[in-house]
C-alpha atoms as an extended CHARMM CRD file, in Angstrom:
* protein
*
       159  EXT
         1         1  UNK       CA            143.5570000000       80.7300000000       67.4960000000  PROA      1               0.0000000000
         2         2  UNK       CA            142.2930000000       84.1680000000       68.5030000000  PROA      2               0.0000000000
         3         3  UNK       CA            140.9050000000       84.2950000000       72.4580000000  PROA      3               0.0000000000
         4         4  UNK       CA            137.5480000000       85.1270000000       72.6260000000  PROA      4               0.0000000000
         5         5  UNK       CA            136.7860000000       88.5560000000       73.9550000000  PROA      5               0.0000000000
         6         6  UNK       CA            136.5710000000       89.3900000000       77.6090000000  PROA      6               0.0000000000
         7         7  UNK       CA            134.3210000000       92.4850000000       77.3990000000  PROA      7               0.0000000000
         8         8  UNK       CA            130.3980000000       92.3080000000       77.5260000000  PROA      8               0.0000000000
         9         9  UNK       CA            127.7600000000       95.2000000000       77.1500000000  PROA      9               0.0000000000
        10        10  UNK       CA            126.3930000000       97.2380000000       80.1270000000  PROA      10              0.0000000000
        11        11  UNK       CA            123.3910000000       94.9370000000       81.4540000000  PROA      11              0.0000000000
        12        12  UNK       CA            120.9800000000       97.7100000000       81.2250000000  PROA      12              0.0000000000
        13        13  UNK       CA            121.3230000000       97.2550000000       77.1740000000  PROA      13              0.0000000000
        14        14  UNK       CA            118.4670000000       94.5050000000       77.5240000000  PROA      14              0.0000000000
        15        15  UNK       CA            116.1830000000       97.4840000000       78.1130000000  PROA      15              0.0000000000
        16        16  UNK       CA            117.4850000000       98.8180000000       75.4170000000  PROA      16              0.0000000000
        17        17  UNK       CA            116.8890000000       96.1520000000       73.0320000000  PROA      17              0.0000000000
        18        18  UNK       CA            113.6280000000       95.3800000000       74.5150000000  PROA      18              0.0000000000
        19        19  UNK       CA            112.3980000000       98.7940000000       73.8460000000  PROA      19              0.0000000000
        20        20  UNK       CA            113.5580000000       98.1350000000       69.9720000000  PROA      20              0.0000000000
        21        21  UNK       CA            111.8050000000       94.6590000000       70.0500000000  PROA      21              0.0000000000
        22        22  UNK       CA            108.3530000000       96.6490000000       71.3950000000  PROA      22              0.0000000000
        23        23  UNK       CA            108.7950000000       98.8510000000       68.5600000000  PROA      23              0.0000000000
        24        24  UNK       CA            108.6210000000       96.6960000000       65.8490000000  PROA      24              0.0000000000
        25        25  UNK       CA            106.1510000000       94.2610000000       67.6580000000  PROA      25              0.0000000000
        26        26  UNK       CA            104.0310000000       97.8700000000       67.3780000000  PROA      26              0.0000000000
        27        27  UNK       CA            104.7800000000       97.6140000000       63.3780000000  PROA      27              0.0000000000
        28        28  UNK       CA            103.2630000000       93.9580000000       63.3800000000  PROA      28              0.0000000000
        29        29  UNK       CA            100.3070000000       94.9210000000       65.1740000000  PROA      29              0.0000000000
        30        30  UNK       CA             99.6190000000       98.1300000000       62.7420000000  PROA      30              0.0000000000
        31        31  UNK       CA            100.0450000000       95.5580000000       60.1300000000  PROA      31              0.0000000000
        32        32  UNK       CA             97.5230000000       93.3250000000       61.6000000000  PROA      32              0.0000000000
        33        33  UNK       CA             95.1630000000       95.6660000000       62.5360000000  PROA      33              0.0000000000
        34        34  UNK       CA             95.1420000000       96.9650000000       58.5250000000  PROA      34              0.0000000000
        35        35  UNK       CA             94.3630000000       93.9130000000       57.3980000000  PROA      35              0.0000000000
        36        36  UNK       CA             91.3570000000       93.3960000000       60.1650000000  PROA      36              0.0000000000
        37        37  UNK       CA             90.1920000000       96.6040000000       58.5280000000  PROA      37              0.0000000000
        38        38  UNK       CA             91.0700000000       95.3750000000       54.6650000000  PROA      38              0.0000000000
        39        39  UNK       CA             88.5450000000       92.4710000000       55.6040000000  PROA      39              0.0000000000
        40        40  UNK       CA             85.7660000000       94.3810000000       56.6170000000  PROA      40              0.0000000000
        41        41  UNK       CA             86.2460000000       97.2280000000       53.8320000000  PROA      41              0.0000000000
        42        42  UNK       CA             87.7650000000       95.8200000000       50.6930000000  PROA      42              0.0000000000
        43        43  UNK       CA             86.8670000000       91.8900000000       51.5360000000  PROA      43              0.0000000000
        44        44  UNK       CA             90.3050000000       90.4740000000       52.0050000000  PROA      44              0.0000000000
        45        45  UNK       CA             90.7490000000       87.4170000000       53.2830000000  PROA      45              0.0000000000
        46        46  UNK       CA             90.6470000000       87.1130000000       57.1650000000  PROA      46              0.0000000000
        47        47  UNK       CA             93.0600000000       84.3700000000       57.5610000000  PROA      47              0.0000000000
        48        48  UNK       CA             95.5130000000       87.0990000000       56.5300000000  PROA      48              0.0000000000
        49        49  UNK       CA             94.8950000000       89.1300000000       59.4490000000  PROA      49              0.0000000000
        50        50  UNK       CA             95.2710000000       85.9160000000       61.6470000000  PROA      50              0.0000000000
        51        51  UNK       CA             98.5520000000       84.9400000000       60.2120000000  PROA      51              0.0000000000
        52        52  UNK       CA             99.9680000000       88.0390000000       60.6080000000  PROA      52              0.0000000000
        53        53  UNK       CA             98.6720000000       88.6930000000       64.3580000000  PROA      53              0.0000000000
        54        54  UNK       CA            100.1340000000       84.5890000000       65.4190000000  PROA      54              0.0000000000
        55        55  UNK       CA            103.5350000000       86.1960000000       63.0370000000  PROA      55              0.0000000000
        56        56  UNK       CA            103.1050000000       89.0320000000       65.5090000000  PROA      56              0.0000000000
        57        57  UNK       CA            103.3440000000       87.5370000000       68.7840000000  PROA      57              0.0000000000
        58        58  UNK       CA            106.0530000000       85.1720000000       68.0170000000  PROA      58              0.0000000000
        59        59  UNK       CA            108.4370000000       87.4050000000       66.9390000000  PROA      59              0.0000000000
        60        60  UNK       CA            107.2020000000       89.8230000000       70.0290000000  PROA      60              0.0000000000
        61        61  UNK       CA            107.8250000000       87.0080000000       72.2660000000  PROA      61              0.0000000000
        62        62  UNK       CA            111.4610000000       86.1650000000       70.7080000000  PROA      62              0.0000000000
        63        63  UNK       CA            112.1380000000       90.2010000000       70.1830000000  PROA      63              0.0000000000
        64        64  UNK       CA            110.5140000000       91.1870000000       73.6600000000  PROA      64              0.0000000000
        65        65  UNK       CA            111.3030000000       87.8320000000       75.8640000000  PROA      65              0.0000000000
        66        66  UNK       CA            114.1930000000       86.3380000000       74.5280000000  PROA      66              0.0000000000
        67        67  UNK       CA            116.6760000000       88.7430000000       71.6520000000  PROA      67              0.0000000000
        68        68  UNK       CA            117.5930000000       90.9160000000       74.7800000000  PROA      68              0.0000000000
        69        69  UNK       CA            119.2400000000       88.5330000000       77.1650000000  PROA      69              0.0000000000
        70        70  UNK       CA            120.6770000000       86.3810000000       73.8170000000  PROA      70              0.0000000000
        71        71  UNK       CA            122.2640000000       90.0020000000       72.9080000000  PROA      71              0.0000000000
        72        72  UNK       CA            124.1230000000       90.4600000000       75.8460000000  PROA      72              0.0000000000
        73        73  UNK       CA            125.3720000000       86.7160000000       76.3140000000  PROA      73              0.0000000000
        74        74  UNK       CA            126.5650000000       87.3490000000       72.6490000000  PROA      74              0.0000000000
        75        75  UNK       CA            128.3610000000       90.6730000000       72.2410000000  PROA      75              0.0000000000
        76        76  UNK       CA            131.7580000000       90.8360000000       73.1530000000  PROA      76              0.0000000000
        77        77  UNK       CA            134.6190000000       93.6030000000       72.6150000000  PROA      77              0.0000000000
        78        78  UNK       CA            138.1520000000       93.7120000000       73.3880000000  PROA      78              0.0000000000
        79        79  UNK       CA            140.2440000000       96.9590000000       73.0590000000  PROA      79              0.0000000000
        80        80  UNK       CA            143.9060000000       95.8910000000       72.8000000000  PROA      80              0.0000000000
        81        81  UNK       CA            146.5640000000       97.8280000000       71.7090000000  PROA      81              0.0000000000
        82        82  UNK       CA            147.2550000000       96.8100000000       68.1000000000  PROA      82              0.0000000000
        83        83  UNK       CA            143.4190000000       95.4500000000       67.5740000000  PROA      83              0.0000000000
        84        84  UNK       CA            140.0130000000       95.3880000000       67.8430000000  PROA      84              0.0000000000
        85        85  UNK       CA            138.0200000000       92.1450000000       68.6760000000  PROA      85              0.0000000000
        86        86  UNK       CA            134.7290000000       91.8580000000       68.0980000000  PROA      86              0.0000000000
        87        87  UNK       CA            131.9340000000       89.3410000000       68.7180000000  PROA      87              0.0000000000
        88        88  UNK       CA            128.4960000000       88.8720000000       67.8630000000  PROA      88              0.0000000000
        89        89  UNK       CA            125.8860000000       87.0350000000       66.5960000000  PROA      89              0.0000000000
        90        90  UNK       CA            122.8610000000       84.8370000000       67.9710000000  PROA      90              0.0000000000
        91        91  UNK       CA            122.4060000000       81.9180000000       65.1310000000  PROA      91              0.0000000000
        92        92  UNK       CA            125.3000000000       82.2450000000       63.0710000000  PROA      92              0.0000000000
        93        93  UNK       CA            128.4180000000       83.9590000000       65.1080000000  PROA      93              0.0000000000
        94        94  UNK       CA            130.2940000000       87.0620000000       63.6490000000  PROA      94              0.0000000000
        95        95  UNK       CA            134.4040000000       87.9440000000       65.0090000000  PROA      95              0.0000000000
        96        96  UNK       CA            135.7930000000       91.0070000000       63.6820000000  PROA      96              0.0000000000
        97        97  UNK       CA            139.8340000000       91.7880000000       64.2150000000  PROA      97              0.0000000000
        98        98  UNK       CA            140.2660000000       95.2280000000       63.1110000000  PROA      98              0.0000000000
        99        99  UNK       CA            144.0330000000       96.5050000000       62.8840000000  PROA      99              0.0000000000
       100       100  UNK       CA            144.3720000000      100.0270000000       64.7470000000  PROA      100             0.0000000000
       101       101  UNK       CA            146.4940000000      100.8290000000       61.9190000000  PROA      101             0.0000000000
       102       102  UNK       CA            143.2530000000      100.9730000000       59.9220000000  PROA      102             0.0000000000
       103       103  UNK       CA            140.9590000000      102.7900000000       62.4420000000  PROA      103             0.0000000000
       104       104  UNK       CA            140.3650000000      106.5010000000       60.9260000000  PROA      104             0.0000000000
       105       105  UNK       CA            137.3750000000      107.6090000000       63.1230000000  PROA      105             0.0000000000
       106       106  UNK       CA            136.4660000000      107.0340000000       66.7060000000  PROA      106             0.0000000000
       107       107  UNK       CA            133.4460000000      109.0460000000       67.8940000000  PROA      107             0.0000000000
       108       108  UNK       CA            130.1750000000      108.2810000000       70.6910000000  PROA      108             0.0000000000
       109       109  UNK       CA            126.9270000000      108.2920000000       69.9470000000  PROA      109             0.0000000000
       110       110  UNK       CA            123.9680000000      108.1530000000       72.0750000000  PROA      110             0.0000000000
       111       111  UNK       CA            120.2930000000      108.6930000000       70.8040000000  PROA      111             0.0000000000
       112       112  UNK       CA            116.9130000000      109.0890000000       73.3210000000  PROA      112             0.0000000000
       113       113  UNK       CA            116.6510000000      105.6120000000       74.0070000000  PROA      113             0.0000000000
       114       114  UNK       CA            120.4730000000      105.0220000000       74.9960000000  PROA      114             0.0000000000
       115       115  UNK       CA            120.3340000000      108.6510000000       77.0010000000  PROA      115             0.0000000000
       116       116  UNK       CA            117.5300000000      107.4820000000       78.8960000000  PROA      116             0.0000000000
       117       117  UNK       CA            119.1720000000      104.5130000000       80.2500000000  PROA      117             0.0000000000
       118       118  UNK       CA            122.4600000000      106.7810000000       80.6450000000  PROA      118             0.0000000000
       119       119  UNK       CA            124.0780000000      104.4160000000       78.0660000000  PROA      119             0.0000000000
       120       120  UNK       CA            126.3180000000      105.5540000000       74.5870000000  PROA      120             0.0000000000
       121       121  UNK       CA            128.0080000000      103.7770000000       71.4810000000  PROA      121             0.0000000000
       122       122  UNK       CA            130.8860000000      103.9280000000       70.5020000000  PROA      122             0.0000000000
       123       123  UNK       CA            131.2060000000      103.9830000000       66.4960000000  PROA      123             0.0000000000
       124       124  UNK       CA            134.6330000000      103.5500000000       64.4710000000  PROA      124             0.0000000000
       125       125  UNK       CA            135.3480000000      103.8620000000       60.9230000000  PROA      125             0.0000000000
       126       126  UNK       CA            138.2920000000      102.1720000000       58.8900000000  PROA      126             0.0000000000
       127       127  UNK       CA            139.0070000000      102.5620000000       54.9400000000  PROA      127             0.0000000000
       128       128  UNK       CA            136.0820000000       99.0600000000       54.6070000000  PROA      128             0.0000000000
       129       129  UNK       CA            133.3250000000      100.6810000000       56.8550000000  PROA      129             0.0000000000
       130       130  UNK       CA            132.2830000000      101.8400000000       60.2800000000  PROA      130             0.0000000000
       131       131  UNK       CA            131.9880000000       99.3960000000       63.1990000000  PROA      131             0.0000000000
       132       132  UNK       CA            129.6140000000      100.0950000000       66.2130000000  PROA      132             0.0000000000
       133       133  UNK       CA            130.3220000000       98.8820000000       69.8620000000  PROA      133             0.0000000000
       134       134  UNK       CA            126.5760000000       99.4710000000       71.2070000000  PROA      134             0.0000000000
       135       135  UNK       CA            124.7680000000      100.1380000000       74.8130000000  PROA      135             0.0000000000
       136       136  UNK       CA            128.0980000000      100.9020000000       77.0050000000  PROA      136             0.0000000000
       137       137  UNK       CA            127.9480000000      102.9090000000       79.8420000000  PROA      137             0.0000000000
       138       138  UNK       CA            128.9660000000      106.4950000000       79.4940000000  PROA      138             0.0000000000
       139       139  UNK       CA            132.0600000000      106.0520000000       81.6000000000  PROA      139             0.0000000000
       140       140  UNK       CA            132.7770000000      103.1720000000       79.9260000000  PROA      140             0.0000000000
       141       141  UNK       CA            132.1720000000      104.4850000000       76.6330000000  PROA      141             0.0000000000
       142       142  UNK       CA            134.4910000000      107.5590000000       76.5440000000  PROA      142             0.0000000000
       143       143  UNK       CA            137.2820000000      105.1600000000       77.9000000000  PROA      143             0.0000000000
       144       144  UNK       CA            136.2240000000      102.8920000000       75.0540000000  PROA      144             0.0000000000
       145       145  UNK       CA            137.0540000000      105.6830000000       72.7350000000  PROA      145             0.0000000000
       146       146  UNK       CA            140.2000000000      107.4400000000       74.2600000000  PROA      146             0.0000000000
       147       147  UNK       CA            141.3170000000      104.1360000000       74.1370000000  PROA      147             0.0000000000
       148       148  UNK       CA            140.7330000000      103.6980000000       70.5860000000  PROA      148             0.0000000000
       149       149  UNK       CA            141.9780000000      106.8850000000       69.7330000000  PROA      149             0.0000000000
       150       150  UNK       CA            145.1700000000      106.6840000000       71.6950000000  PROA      150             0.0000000000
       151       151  UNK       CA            146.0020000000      103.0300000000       70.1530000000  PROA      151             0.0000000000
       152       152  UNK       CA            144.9860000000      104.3490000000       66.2770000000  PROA      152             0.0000000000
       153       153  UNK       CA            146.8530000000      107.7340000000       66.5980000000  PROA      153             0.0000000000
       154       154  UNK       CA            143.9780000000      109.3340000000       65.9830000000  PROA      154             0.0000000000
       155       155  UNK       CA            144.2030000000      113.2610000000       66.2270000000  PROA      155             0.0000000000
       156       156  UNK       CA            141.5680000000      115.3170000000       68.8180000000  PROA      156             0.0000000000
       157       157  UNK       CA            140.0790000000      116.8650000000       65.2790000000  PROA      157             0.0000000000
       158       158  UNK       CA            138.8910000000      113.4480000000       64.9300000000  PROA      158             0.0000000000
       159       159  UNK       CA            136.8200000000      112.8870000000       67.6600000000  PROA      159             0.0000000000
């Protein structure tokens, strides 16, 4: 049996994923508020529009209220030196092993929302896909993917 891994997100990745939530809460209230307007100019049905605004605030309660904390509970990463543990997943759980021999790519990311919180991913690719270790801090991070590197071999061209 594989141990489960010992290494959670930064904490300040709820803010993160809160901010993502908001966003497409924002998407379900445009979509309400065209079908408010659909009823009053083409006649649709208002119980559409009220479906879709009770739709709204459930998900932006689970997105908004309760995703974030379930998010960091749930991801896990361990770096050791011949793999790669990961662990995710609210309702149905997700572990990943990948084999260092496999890892090709190792590279941070970090987009407006992650900069803003000073936080960065770390993204790896093998031969079957790229894997993403999200919301670490920058310190973190770039350890996160020297350490990577240095375990997979991989050359400085490659980061």
């Amino acid at each position: 049996m594989i141990n489960c891994p010992k290494n959670q997100l930064d904490p300040r990745a709820k803010y993160v994923f809160r901010w993502e939530g908001a966003f497409f809460s924002l998407l379900g209230l445009a979509l309400t508020i065209l079908l408010i307007i659909g009823h009053y100019q083409w006649r649709l049905p208002l119980w559409l529009a009220r479906i879709a605004a009770s739709g709204t605030l459930l998900c932006s309660i689970y997105l908004i209220g309760f995703k974030p904390d379930l998010l960091l509970q749930r991801w896990l990463y361990e770096i050791k030196e011949d793999e790669i543990h990961l662990q995710r997943g609210i309702l149905f759980h997700e572990r990943t092993v990948i084999p260092m021999i496999r890892v090709q790519h190792v590279d941070t990311k970090q987009g407006p929302l992650l900069r803003a919180y000073k936080l960065t991913s770390v993204t790896f690719s093998t031969a079957a896909g790229s894997h993403e270790i999200p919301a670490l801090s920058n310190e973190a991070a770039e350890q996160v993917r020297d350490q990577i590197a240095a375990f997979a071999k991989v050359s400085e061209d490659d980061l």
